[in-house]
C-alpha positions as CSV (number, residue, x, y, z in Angstrom):
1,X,-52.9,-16.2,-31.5
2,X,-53.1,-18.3,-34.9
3,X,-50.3,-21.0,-35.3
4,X,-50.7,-23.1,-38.2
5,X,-49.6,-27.1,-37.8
6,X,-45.8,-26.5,-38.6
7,X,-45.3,-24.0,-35.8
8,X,-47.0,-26.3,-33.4
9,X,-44.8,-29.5,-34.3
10,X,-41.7,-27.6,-33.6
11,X,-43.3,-26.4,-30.7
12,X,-44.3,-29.6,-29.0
13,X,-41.9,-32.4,-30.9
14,X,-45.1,-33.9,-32.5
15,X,-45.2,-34.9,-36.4
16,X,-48.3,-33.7,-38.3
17,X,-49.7,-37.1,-38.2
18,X,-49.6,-37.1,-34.5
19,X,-51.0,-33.9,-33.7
20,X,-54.2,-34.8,-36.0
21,X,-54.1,-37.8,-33.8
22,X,-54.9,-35.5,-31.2
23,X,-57.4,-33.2,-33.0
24,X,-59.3,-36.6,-34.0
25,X,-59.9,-37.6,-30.3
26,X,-61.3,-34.3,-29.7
27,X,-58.3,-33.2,-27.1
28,X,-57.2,-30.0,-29.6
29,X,-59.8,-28.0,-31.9
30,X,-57.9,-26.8,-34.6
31,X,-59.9,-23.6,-36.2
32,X,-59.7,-24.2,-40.1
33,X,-59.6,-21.9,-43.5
34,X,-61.3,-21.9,-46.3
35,X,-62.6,-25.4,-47.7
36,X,-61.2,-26.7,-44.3
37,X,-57.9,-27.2,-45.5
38,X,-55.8,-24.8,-43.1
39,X,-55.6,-25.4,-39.1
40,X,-55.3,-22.6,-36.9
41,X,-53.9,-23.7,-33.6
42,X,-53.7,-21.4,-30.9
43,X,-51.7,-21.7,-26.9
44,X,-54.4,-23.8,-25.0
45,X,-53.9,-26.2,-28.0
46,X,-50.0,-26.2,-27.3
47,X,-50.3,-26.5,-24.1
48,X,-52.9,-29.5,-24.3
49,X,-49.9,-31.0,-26.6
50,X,-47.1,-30.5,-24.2
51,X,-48.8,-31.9,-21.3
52,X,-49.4,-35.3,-23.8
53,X,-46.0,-35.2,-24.1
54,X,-45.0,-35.0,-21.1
55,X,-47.6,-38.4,-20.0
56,X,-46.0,-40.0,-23.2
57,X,-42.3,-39.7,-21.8
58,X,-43.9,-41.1,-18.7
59,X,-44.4,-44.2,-20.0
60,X,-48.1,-43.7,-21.3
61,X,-49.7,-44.9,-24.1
62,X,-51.9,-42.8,-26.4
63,X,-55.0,-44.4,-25.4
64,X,-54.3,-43.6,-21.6
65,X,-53.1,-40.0,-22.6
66,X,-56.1,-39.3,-24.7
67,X,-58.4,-40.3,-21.8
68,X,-56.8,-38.5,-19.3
69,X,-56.5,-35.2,-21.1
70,X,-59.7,-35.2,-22.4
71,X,-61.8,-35.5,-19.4
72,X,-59.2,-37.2,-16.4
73,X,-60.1,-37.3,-13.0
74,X,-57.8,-36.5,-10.3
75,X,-57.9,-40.3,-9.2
76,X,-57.4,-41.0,-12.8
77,X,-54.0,-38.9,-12.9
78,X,-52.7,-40.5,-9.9
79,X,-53.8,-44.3,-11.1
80,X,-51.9,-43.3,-14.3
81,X,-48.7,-41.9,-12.3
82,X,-48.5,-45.1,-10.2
83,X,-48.5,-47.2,-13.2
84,X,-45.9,-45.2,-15.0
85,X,-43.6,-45.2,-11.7
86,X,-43.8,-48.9,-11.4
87,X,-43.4,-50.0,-15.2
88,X,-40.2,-47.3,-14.6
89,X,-39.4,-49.4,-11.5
90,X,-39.0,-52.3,-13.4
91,X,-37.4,-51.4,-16.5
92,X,-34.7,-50.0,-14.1
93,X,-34.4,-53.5,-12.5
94,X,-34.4,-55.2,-15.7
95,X,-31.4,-52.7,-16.7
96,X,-29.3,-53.7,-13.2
97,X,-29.9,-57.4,-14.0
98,X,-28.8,-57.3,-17.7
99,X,-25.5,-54.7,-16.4
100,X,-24.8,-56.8,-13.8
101,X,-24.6,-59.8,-16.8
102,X,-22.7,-57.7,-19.0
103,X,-20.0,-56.6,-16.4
104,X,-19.4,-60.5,-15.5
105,X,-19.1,-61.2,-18.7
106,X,-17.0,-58.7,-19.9
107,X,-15.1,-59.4,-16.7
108,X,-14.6,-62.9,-18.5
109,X,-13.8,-62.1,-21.3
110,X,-10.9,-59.3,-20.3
111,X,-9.4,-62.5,-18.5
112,X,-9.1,-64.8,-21.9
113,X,-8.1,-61.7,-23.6
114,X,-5.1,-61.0,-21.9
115,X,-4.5,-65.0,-20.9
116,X,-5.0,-64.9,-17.5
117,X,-6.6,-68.2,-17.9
118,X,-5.0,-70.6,-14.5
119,X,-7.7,-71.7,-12.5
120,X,-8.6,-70.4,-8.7
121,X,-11.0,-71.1,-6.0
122,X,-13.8,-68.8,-6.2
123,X,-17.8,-69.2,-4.8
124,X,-20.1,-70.0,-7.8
125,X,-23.4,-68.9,-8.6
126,X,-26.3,-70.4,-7.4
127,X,-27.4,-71.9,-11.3
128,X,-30.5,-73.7,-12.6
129,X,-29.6,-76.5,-15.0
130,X,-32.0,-78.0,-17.8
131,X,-31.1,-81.3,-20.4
132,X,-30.8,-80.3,-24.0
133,X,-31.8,-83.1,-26.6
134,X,-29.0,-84.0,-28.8
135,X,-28.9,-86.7,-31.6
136,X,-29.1,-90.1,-30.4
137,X,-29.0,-89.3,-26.6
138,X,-31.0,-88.0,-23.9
139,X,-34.3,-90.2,-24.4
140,X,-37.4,-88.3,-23.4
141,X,-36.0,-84.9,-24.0
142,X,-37.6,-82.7,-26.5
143,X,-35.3,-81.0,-29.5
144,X,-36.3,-77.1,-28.4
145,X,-34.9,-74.7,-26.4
146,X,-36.6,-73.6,-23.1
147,X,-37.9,-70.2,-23.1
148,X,-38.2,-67.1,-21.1
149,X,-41.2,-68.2,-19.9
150,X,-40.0,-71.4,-18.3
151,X,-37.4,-69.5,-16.5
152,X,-34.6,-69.5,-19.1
153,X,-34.3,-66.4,-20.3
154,X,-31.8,-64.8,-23.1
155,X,-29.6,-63.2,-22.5
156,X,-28.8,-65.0,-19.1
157,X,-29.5,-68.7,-20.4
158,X,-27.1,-69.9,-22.5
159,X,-25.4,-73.5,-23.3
160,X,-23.7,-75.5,-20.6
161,X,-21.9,-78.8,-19.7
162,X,-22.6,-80.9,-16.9
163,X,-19.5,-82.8,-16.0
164,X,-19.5,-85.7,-13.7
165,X,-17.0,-86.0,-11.2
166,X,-14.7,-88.9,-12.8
167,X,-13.6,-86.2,-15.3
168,X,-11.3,-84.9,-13.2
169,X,-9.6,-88.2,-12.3
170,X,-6.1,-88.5,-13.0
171,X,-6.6,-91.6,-15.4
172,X,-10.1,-90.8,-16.4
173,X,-11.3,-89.7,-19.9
174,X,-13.9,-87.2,-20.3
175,X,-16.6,-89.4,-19.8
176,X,-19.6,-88.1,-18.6
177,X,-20.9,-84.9,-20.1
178,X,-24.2,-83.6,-20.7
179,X,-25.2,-80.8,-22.9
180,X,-27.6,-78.3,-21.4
181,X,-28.8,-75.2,-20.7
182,X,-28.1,-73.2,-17.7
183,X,-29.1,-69.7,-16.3
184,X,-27.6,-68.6,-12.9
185,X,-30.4,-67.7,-10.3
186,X,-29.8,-63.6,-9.7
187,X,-30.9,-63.6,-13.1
188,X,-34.9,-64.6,-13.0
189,X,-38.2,-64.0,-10.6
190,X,-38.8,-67.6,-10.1
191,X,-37.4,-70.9,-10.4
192,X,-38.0,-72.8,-13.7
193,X,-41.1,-75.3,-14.2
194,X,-39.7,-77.7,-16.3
195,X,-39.2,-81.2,-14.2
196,X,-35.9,-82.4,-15.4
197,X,-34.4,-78.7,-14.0
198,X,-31.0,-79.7,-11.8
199,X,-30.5,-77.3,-9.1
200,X,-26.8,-76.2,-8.5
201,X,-26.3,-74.5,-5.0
202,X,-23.5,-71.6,-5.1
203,X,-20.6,-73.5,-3.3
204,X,-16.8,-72.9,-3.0
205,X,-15.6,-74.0,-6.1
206,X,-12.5,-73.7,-9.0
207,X,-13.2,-71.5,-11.2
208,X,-11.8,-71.7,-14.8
209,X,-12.1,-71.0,-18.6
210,X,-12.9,-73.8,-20.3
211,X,-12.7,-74.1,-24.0
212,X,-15.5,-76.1,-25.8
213,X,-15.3,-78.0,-29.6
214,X,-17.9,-77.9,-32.0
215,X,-18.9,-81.3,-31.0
216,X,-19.8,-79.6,-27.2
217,X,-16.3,-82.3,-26.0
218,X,-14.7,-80.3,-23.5
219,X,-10.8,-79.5,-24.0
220,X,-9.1,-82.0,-22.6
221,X,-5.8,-79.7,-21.8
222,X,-7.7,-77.1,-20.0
223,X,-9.7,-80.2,-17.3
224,X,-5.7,-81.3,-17.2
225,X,-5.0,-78.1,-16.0
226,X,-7.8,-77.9,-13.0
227,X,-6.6,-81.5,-12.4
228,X,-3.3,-80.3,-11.5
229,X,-4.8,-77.4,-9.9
230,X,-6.4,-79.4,-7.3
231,X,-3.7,-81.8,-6.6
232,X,-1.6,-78.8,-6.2
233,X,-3.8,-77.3,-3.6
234,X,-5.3,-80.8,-2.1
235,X,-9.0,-80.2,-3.1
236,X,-11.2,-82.9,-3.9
237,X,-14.5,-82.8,-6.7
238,X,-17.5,-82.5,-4.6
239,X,-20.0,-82.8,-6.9
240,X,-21.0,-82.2,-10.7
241,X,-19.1,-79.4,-12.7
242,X,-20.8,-77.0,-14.5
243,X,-20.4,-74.6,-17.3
244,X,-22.0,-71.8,-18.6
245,X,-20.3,-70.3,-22.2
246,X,-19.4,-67.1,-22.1
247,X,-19.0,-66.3,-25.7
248,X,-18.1,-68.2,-29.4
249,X,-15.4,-66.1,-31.1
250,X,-16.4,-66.8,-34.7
251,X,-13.2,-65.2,-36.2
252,X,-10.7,-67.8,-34.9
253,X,-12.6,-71.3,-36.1
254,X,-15.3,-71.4,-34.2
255,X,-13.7,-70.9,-30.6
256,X,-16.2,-71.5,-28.0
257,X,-15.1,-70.3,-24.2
258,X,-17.2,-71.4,-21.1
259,X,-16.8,-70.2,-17.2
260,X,-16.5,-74.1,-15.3
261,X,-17.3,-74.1,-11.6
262,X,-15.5,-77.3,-9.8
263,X,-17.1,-77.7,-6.0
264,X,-14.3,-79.0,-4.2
265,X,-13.6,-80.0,-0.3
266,X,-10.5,-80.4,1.1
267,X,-8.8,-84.2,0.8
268,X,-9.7,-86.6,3.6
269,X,-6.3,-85.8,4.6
270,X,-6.3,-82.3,5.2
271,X,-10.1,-82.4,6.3
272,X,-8.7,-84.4,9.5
């Protein structure tokens, strides 16, 4: 049976330029016409195609396909099937971890949609937390970014306060904030390199929406809000606040929104 090139690209989903790929690493032989211009294909050569397709879809790359349909071993197929079912392992993995960001977040963000934005006790994520530089503070700290590669990686790092606990004094101003950036620990392999990293254990906290100015000051109205909240319920700070932002709304000046975790304890009153 003689099937010129056109036949055998709808055939096998190939472009022209990918089945003479093919023909130039010897795995289909093509007869040709007069002055060599034609190709003559017939079913062995289709099928050869098909079955490079199907190690493509895999997850192979040409040069493992051409090597295995050309003159593959047994032990070479299977060596080549592992691979693909473990690079398929992971990219699944990598797909839970980025849903699972995406559903907090848009979890989040439903919340400051529709104004449900009141503060309540929740258990926070256990979070890595790195310095950023910023002009004319935090001596020693480089002006960059930490990368993927150190443990922070983007999507799941982003910027973040760290608040000390005399913000949430009733007579205290918002004194003691550094800028940084944060990335909760569900989210990487390993823990980061760098040596300034602050570990944040996942501990009963309040959790609330914070809104963040240009200038990375936290809004004062929305830390007098989880003031309140904790004098309402009788928690006390119990360490170093942290945010992580959730998104900047562009459209309405800028509007930055960060998630703030709060680890609180019960008052010495209610503790005894």
């Amino acid at each position: 049976m003689s099937l010129k090139i056109g036949t055998v690209s709808k055939l096998t989903g190939f472009s022209a330029s990918g089945i003479r790929y093919y023909e130039e690493r010897g795995i289909v032989t093509p007869s040709h016409g007069r002055d060599g211009t034609y190709r003559s294909f017939d079913l062995p050569d289709v099928s050869r195609l098909l079955e490079c397709r199907n190690y493509r879809e895999c997850g192979c790359d040409t040069e493992e396909i051409a090597g295995l349909v050309s003159d593959g071993t047994r032990d070479d197929v299977m060596a080549a099937l592992e691979s693909c079912e473990a690079r398929a392992r992971e990219e699944v993995e990598r797909a839970q971890r980025l849903e699972a960001f995406l559903a907090h977040r848009t979890a989040v963000m439903r919340e400051i949609v529709g104004g449900n934005l009141a503060p309540r006790v929740a258990r926070s994520p256990a979070t890595y937390w790195a310095p950023l530089w910023m002009p004319g503070s935090c001596d020693g700290v480089e002006p960059r970014i930490p990368t993927g590669e150190e443990g922070f990686p983007i999507p799941y790092a982003d910027s973040s306060l760290l608040l000390d606990e005399e913000c949430f004094d009733a007579a205290s101003s918002l004194v003691g904030v550094s800028v940084g950036y944060a990335v909760a620990r569900a989210y990487v392999t390993a823990a980061p390199r760098a040596d300034d990293v602050v570990f944040l254990p996942a501990a009963r906290c309040v959790r609330a929406p914070l809104r963040v100015g240009d200038d990375f000051s936290p809004c004062a109205e929305d830390v007098t809000a989880v003031r309140a909240f904790l004098r309402a319920e009788r928690l006390a700070v119990a360490g170093r606040a942290f945010t992580h932002r959730v998104c900047t709304v562009y459209g309405e000046h800028g509007l930055r929104f960060d998630e703030m975790w709060v680890p609180v304890r019960p008052t010495a009153a209610d503790a005894c």
